[in-house]
N, C-alpha and C positions, 0 to 999 in steps of 0.2 A: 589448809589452816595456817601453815607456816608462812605461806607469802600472806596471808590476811593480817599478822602480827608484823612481819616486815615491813610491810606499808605502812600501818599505824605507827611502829615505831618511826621510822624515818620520817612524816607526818609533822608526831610528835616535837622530834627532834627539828626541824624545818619553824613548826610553832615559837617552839621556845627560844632558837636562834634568829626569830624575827623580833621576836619580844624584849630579847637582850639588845639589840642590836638598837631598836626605839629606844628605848631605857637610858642609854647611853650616848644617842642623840639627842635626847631630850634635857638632858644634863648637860652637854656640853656645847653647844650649837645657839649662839645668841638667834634669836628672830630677827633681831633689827639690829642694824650694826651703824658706825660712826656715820657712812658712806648715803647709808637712806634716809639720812637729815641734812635739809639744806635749810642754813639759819644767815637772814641778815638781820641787824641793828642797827639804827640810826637814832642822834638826838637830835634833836633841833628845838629851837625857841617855838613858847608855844603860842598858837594862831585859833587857838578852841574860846571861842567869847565864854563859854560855859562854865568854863574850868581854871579857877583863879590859883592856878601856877603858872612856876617861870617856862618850866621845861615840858616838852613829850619827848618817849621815848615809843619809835615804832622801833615791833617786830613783824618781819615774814619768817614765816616756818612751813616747810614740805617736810611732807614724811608718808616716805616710798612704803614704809610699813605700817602694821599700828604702831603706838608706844605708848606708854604710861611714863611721864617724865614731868619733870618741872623747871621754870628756867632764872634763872639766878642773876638779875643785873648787878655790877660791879660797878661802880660810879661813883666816884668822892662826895664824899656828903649828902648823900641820896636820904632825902627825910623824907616817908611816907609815899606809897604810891598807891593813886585813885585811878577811876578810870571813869567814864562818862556812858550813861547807858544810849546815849543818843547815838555812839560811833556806830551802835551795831547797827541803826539805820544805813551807816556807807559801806557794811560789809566786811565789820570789824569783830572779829570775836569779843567779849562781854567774860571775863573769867568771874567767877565768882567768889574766888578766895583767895588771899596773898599767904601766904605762910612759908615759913621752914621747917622742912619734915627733917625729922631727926636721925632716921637711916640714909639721909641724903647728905649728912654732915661728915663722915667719913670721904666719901668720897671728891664731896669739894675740898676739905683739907688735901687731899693728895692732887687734888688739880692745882690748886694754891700754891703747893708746895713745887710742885714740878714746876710751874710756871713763876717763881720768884713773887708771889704777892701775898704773901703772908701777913702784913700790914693791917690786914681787913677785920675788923671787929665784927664777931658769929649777929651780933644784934643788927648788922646792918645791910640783913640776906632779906631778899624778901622775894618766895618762887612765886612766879607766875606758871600756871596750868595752861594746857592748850587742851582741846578732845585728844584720844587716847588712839580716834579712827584715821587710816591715812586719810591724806590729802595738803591743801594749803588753806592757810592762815595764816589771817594778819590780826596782831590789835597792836590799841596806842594804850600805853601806861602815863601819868602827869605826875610830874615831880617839883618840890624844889630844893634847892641845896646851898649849905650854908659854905661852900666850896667855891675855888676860882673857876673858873671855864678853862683857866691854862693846867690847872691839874687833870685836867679829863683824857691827857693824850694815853694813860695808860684805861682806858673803858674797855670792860672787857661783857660779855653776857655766856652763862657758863650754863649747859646745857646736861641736866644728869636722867641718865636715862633709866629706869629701874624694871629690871627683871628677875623671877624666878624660873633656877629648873626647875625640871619635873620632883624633884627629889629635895626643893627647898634649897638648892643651893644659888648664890646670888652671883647673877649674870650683871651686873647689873655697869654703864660705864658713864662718862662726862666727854664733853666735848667744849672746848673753850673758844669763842670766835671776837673779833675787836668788834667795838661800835665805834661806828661813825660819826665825828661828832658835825654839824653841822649849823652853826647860829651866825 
């Protein structure tokens, strides 16, 4: 009877030392880190008959993992960004909503901040989504701007990524990459 309770206990204890041990992974262990995001940006003059702006901005995005994120273009004078549902025809993601989420705003202040571009007025973010599932994706964003093309050398597109532990605490980080300007 005595080794029946020895067992159980140690068991037990085996249990609860896996379970703490989760608990504490789960909370501190990002899923997706800076590394399993590859992000390019380019602008260029736009060439879309469809689409009565000056500018496109393409993105590619891999991602080694899931994520739930959104991506932030940073671009002098960027007023209004559309997209053309006809892209998705050549293989272009089609987002269907531009916004700034507001737990995302912390964090670009500290990207901003660490990176010297504090200059940027909160109203002139506008996230683009991508799916949440890995893989690769491209879309074109269409802009235009009441800005020179020679202010553009500091373009930057700022990638915030959002996580929860398991415990509600916030994994969550940014990654900042230049665009390419190209016209």
């Amino acid at each position: 009877m005595n080794n029946k309770k020895a067992v159980l206990a140690v068991l037990a204890l085996i249990l609860i030392l896996a379970a703490g041990f989760y608990a504490y992974e789960s909370t501190t262990t990002v899923r997706t880190v800076p590394d399993d995001i590859k992000l390019e940006a380019t602008v260029m003059a736009n060439t879309n008959p469809n689409m009565d702006y000056d500018y496109m901005l393409e993105i590619s995005l891999t991602q080694d993992n899931d994520s739930a994120h959104l991506m932030y273009p940073i671009i002098s004078g960027i007023n209004r960004l559309s997209y053309d549902a006809k892209d998705e025809e050549l293989g272009y993601f089609l987002p269907t909503n531009i916004a700034l989420v507001d737990k995302d705003e912390p964090r670009m202040m500290d990207a901003l901040t660490t990176h010297n571009l504090l200059y940027w007025e909160k109203d002139t973010f506008y996230g683009i989504w991508a799916p949440v599932q890995k893989g690769t994706y491209k879309l074109r964003a269409y802009f235009n701007s009441d800005q020179k093309i020679e202010q553009w050398e500091d373009a930057k597109l700022l990638y915030v990524h959002s996580e929860e532990g398991w415990v509600g605490n916030d994994m969550s980080w940014s990654k900042l990459i230049d665009v390419r300007v190209h016209l």
